[in-house]
C-alpha positions as a printed NumPy array, in Angstrom:
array([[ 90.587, 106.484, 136.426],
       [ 87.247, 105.17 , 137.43 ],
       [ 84.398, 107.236, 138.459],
       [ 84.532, 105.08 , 142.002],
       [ 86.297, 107.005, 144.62 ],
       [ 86.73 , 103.896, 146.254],
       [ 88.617, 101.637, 144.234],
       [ 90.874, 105.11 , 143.038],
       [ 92.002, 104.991, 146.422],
       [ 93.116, 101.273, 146.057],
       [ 94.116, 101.544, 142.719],
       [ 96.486, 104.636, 142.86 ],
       [ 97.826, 103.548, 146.064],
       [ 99.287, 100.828, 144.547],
       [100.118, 102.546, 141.466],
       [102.776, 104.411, 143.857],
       [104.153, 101.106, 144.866],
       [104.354, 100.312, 141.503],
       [102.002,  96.775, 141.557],
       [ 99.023,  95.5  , 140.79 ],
       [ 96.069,  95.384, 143.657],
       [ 95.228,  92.603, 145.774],
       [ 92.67 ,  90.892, 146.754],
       [ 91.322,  88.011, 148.783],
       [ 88.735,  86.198, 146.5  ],
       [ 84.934,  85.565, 147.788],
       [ 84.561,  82.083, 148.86 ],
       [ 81.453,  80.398, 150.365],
       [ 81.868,  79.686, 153.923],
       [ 85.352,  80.997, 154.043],
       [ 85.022,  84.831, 153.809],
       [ 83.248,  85.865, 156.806],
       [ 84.348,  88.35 , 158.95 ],
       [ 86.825,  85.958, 161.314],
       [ 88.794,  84.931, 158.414],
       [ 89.904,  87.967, 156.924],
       [ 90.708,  89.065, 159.982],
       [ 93.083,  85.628, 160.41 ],
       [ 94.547,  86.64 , 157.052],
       [ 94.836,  90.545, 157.863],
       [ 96.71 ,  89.321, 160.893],
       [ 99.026,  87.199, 158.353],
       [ 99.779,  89.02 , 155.928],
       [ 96.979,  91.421, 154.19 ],
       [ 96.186,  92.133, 150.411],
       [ 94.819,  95.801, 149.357],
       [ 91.039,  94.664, 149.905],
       [ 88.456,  91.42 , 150.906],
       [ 85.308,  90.524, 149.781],
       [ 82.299,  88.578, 152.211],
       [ 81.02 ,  85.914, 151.525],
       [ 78.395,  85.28 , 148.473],
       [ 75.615,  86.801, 149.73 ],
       [ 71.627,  86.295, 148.384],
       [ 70.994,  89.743, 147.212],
       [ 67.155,  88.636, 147.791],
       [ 67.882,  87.509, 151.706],
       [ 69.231,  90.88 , 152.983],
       [ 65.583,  92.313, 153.236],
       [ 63.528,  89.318, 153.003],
       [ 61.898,  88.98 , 156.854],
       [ 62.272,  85.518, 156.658],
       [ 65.771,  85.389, 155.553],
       [ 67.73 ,  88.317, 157.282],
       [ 68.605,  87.65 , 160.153],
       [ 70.416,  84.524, 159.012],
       [ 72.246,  86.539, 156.631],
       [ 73.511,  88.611, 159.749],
       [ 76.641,  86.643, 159.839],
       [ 77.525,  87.511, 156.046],
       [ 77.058,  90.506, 156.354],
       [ 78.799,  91.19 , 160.236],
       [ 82.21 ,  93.601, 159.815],
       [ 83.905,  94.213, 162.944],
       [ 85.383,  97.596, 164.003],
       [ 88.747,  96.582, 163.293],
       [ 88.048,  95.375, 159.813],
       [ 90.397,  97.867, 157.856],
       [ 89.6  ,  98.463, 155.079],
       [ 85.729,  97.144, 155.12 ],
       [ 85.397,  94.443, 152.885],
       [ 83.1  ,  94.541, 149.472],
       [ 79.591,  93.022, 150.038],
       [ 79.323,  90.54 , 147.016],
       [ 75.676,  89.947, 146.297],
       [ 74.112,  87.056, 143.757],
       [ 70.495,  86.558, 142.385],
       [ 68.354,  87.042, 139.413],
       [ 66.491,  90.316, 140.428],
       [ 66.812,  94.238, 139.608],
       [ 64.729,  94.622, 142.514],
       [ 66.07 ,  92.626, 144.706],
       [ 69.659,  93.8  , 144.229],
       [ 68.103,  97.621, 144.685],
       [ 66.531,  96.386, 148.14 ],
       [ 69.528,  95.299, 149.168],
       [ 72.327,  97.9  , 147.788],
       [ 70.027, 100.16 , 149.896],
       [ 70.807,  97.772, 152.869],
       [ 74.572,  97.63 , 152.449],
       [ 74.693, 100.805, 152.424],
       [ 73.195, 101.765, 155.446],
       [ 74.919,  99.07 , 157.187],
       [ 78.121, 100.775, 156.117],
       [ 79.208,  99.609, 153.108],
       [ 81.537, 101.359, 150.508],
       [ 81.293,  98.483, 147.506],
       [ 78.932,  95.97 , 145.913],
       [ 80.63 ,  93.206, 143.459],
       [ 78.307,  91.249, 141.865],
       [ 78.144,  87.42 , 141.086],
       [ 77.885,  86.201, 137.864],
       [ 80.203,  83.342, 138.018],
       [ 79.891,  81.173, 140.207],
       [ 79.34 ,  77.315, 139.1  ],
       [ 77.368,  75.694, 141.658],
       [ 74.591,  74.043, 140.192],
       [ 72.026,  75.373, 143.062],
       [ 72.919,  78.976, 142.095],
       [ 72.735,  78.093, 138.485],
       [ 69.08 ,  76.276, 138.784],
       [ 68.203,  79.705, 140.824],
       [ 69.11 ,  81.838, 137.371],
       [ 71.962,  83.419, 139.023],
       [ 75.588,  83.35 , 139.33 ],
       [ 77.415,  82.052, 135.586],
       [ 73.676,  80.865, 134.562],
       [ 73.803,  85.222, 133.87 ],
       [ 76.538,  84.541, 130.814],
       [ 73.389,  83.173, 128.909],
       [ 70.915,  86.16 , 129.898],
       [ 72.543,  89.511, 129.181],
       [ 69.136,  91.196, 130.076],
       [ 69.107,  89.832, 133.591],
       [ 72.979,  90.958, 133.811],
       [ 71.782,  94.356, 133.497],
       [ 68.707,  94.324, 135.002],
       [ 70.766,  93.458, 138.201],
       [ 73.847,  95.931, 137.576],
       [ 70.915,  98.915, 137.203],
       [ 69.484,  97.429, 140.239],
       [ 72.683,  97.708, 141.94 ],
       [ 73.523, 101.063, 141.303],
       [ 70.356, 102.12 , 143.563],
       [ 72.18 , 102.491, 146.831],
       [ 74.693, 104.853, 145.612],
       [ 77.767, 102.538, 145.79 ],
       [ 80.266, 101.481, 143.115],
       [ 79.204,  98.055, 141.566],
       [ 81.795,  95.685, 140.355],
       [ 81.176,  92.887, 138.827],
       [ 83.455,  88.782, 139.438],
       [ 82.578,  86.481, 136.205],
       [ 84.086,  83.875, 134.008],
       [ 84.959,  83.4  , 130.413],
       [ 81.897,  81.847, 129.205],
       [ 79.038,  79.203, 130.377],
       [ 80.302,  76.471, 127.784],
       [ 82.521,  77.985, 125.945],
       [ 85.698,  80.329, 125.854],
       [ 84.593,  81.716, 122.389],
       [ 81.625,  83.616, 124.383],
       [ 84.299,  85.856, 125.962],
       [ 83.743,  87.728, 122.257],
       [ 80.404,  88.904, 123.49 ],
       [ 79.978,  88.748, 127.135],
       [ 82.907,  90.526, 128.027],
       [ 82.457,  93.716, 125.929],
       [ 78.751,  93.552, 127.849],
       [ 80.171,  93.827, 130.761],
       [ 82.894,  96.283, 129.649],
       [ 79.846,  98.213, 128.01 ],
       [ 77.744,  98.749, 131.682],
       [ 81.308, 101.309, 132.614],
       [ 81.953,  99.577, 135.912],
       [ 84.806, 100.357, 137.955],
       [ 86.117,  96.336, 138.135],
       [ 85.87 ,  93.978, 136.182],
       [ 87.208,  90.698, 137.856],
       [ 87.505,  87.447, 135.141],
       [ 88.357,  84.117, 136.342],
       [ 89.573,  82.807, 133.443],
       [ 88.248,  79.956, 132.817],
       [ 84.243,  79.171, 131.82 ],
       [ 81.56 ,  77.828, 134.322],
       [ 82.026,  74.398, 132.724],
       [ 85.923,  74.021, 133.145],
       [ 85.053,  74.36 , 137.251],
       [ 88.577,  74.219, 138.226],
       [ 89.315,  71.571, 136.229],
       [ 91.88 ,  72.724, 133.974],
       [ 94.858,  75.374, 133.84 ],
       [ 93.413,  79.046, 134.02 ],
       [ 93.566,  80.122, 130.487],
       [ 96.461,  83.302, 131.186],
       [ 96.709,  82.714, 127.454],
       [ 93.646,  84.827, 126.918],
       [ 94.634,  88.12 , 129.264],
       [ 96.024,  90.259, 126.482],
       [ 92.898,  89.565, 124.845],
       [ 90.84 ,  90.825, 128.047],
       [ 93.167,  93.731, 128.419],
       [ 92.775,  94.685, 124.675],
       [ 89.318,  94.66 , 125.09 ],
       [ 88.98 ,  96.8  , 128.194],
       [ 91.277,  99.509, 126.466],
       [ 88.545,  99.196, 123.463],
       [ 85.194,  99.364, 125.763],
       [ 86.046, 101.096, 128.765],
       [ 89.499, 102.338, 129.387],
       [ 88.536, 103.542, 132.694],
       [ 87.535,  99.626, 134.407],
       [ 89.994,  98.282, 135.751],
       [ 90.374,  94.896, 135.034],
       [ 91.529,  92.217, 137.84 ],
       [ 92.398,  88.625, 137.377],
       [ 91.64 ,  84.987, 139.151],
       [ 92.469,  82.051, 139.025],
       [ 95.087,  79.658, 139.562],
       [ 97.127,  82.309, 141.997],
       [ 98.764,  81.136, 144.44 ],
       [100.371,  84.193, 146.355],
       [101.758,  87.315, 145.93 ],
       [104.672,  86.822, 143.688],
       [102.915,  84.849, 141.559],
       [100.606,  87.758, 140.958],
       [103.441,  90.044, 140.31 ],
       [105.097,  87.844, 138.227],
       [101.24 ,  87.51 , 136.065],
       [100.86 ,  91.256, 135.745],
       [104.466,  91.915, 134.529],
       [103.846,  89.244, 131.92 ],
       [100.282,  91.412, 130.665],
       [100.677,  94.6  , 131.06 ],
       [ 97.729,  95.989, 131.961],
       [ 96.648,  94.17 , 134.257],
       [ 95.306,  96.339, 137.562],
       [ 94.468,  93.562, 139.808],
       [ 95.4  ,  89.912, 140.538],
       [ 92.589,  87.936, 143.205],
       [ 93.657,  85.111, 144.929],
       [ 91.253,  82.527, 146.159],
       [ 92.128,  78.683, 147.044],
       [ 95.849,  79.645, 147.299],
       [ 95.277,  81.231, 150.763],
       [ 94.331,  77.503, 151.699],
       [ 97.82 ,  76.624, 150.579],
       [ 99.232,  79.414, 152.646],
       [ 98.189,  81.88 , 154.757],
       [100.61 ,  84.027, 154.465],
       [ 99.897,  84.623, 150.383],
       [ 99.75 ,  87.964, 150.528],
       [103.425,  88.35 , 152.187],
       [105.579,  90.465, 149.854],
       [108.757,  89.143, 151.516],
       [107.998,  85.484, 151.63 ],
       [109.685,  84.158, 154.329],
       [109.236,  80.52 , 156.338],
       [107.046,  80.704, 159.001],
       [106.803,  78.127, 161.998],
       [104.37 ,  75.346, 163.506],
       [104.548,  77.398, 166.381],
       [103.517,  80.73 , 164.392],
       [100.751,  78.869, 162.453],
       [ 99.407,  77.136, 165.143],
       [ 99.26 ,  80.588, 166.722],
       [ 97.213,  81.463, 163.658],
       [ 95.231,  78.96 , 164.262],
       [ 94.268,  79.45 , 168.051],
       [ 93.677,  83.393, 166.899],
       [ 90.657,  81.828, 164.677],
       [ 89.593,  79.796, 167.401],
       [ 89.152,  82.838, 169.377],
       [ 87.527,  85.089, 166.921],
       [ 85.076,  82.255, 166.298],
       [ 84.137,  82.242, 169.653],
       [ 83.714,  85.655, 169.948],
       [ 81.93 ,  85.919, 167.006],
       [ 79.143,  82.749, 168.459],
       [ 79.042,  85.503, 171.612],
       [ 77.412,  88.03 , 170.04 ],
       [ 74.601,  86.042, 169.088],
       [ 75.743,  85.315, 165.476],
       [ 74.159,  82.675, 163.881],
       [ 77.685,  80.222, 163.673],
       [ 77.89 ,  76.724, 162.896],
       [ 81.443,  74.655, 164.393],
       [ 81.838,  72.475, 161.133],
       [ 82.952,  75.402, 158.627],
       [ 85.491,  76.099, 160.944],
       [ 86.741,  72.685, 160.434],
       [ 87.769,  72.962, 156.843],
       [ 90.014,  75.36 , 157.63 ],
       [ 92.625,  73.109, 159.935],
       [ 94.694,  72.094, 156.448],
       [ 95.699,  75.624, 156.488],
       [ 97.636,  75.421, 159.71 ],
       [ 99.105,  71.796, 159.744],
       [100.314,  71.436, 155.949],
       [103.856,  70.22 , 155.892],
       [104.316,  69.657, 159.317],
       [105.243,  66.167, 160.671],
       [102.36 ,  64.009, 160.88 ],
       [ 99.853,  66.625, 159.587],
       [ 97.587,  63.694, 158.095],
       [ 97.362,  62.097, 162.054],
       [ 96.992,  65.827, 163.236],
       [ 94.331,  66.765, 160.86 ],
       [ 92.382,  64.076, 161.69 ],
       [ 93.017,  64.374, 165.154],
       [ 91.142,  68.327, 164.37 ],
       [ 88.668,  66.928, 162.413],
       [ 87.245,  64.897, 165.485],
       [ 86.459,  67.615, 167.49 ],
       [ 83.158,  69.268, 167.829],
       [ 83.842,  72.613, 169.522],
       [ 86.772,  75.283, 169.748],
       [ 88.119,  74.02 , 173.458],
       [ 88.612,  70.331, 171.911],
       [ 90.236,  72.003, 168.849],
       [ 92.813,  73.967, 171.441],
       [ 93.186,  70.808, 173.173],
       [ 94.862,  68.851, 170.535],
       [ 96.828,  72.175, 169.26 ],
       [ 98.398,  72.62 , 173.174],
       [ 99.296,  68.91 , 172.7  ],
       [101.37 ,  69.83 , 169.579],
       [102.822,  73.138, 170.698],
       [102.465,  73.764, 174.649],
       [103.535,  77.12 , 173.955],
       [105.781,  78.88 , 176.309]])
């Protein structure tokens, strides 16, 4: 097992149900505190993960109190998500794992693969696949505030052949997760997710550290997927799923089962709630996020195109109820 009491308590518990772990992926502008509390409502997965999170802006005077709202869990979070941090600086990541953990966190996952080409021109995110010394620099930094440190990355930058190397680095710094989307910075999303090369992963984490446990993203759309992915590679601790909640909110339901316009819309007029809530407390909170979140609740349904559009008009959370009450009145 890992040296991270934390993620032994995920792990193991579901080792007894005889499955991999779950997990909602980090997403930018998605994973704030009001969604994953939409999708613990629907249907849950083992843990979350905030939002992407400037490791640099947690303690920079300037920059902190507008990364309040990344950083906001609310009292009925259960479990508290993991705070995922990206940048380019040892010192910055020690600054803020001190932070995090004072605010109350039990986890830090690092970045180092996301594409974007802002995070890349700032030396951060899968710009780290070309600077191993920066990748540790940060991991060391990390490890500061006392909290397990997991680590989200990709293949490669360019190419998959840099797995070879980059991936036993990782391996090497004995964290307690190591999550691969598997595919490199330059395939974006643009091609299948290369499931091809998980035995290879898994081989390699059994060579460099047995004790990581190694989680997978990419391409997953819900829950029996997942299951189905881990059966196929044994090995496998943990499947991550990331755009597929988008495709259904219910992803993480273990016993799929057809769900509603009624019970969606429901969902939907929960967010609206929690968002307003949320703006209440004096969180910084901008209305046009929340809008790219209205495909979730009208997919299928007849005339979702006029109805999304209809949603997309509206400027605040009343006019968004008003066109779901035209919909479904309710009772």
């Amino acid at each position: 097992m890992t040296q991270s009491v934390y993620w032994n308590r995920i792990a193991e518990k579901a080792k007894q149900e005889n499955r991999p772990f779950f997990s909602l992926a980090p997403m930018e502008a998605v994973t704030g505190s009001v969604f994953r509390r939409v999708v613990m409502k629907a249907a849950a997965p083992d843990n979350f993960y905030t939002e992407f999170t400037n490791a640099l802006s947690i303690t920079h005077p300037l920059a902190k109190e507008a990364a309040k709202g990344r950083l906001y869990i609310d009292p009925e979070e259960n479990p508290k998500p993991i705070v995922q941090l990206w940048g380019n600086s040892g010192e910055d990541f020690a600054k803020a794992a001190k932070e995090v953990a004072k605010q109350g966190y039990e986890a830090i996952d690092i970045n180092t693969g996301c594409p974007d080409i802002a995070v890349i021109k700032n030396h951060s995110g899968s710009d780290l696949i070309r600077h191993f010394d920066t990748a540790k620099e940060i991991i060391d930094g990390a490890r500061q505030g006392g909290l397990p440190v997991s680590v989200k990355t990709r293949l490669g930058y360019s190419q998959l052949e840099e797995m070879e190397t980059w991936i036993p680095f990782l391996l090497k710094q004995q964290v307690p997760v190591l999550t691969v989307h598997v595919r490199t910075r330059e395939e974006m999303s643009k091609v299948p997710a290369h499931y091809e090369l998980i035995d290879e992963l898994v081989q390699m984490r059994d060579a460099y550290a047995p004790d990581t446990l190694l989680q997978i993203n990419g391409d997953i759309e819900d829950y029996q997927a997942g299951i189905q992915l881990a059966n196929e590679h044994p090995g496998v601790d943990g499947i991550m799923i990331g755009r597929g909640i988008f495709m259904n909110p219910y992803a993480f339901e273990k016993e799929p089962r057809e769900h509603s316009s009624h019970e969606l819309l429901e969902l939907l007029r929960y967010q609206l709630d929690l968002y307003d809530q949320f703006v209440a407390m004096g969180i910084p909170g901008h209305f046009a996020p929340l809008q790219r979140f209205f495909k979730i609740y009208v997919r299928g349904m007849k005339g979702a195109s006029a109805i999304r559009n209809d949603l997309m008009q509206t400027k605040t959370t009343d006019e968004a109820r008003a066109v779901v009450d035209r919909i479904d009145p309710g009772e």
